[in-house]
N, C-alpha and C positions, 0 to 999 in steps of 0.2 A: 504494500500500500504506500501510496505518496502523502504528501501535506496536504496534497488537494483531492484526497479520497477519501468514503467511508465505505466501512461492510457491515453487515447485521450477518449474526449465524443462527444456526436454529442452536436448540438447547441441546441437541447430540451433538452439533458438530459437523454433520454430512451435507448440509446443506448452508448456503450463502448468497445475499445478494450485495452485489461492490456496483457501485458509483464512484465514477471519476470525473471529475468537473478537469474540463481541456480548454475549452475559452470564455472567456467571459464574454456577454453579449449586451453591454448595458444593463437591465434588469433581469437579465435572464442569462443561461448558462448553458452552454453544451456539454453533454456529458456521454459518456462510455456508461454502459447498465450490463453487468454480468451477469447472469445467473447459474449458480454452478452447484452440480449434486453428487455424493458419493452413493456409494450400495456395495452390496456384499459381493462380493466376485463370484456372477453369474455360470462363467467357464469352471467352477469349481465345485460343482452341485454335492460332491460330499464331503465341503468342508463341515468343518463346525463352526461358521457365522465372524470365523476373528479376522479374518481379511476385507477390508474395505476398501474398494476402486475408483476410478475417476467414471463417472454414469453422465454424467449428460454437462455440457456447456453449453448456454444460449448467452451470445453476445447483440446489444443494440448501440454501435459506435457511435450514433449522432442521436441521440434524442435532445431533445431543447425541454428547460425545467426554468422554473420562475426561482428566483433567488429567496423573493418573499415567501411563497410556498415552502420551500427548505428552509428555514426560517420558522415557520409555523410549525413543520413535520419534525425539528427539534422540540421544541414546546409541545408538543404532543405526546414523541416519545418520551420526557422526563414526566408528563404528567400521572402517564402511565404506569412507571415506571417507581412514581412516587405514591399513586393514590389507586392506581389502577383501573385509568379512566380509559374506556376504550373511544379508537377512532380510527375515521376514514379519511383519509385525506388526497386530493387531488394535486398531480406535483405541476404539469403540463405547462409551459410558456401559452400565452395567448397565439401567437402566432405560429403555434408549433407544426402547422401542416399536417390537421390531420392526427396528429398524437395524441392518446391519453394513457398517462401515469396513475397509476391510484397506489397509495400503502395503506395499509390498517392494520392497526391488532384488533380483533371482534374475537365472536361467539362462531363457533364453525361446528357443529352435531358431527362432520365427519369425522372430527379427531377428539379423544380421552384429553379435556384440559383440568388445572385448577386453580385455585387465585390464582399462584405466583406463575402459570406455565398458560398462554393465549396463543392462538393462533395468527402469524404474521402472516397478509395475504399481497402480493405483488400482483395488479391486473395490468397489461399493457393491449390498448388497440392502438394497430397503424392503420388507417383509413378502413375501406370495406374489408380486406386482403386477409389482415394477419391479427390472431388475438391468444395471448398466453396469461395463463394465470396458475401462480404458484403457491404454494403456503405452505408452511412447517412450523413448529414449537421455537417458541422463544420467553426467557424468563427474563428477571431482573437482571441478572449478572451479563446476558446478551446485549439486553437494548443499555446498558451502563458503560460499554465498549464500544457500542455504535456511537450513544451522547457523546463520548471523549473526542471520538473521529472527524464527527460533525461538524461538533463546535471548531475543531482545529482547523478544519476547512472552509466552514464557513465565517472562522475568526468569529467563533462566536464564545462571549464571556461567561462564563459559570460555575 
């Protein structure tokens, strides 16, 4: 990771999503969006579960994201973090062509959560074409490594 990057991991560890802010654009920012997931090494069907692989990388090198938005999705995640207030938040520049960003921690039935362990969700559409969406466990200790990231990238005081 750079000075102008953050990551969130989930609560195991196998999963991450990294931002990297590459130019600034006035009130808004270009950034690299990673999403990157480990698994058990499939090619290895009778292990016993202790080998973990590299399983999928989905990279978006240009998305455009509002500064204020990252900004806000700080303040979010501390608040979270602190009180356990959940949220949605849209990240998208106005003029992003088309993009939209969304992060949350919410309530997700698909996944075993508890207070301290919510479900992180990543949605991205790029116009009609293309739509991914991610989510994995994350606790305090997670998004408390993401806040440090953040703030250092977006110089932000706390």
């Amino acid at each position: 990771m750079t000075e102008r990057s953050w990551s969130i991991s989930s609560n195991r560890g196998w999963e991450s999503f990294e931002c990297e802010l590459l130019n600034d654009h006035g009130d808004d920012l270009l950034c690299r969006l990673t999403l990157n997931g480990e698994y058990l090494d499939r090619s290895q069907p009778e292990s016993n579960g202790d080998l973990v692989v590299p399983d999928f990388k989905v990279s978006l090198p240009q998305t455009l994201l509002s500064r204020q938005s990252l900004r806000g999705l700080y303040m979010d995640l501390f608040r979270w973090r602190e009180m356990g207030e959940l949220f949605s938040r849209d990240l998208q520049a106005a003029g992003s062509g088309g993009q939209m960003l969304r992060l949350s921690i919410e309530d997700n039935p698909r996944f075993i959560q508890s207070a301290g362990k919510r479900v992180f969700t990543i949605q991205y559409v790029s116009g009609l074409a293309m739509a991914i969406t991610s989510s994995f466990l994350v606790d305090q200790s997670c998004v408390g490594l993401a806040l440090d990231e953040l703030a250092r990238s977006l110089e932000v005081e706390h």
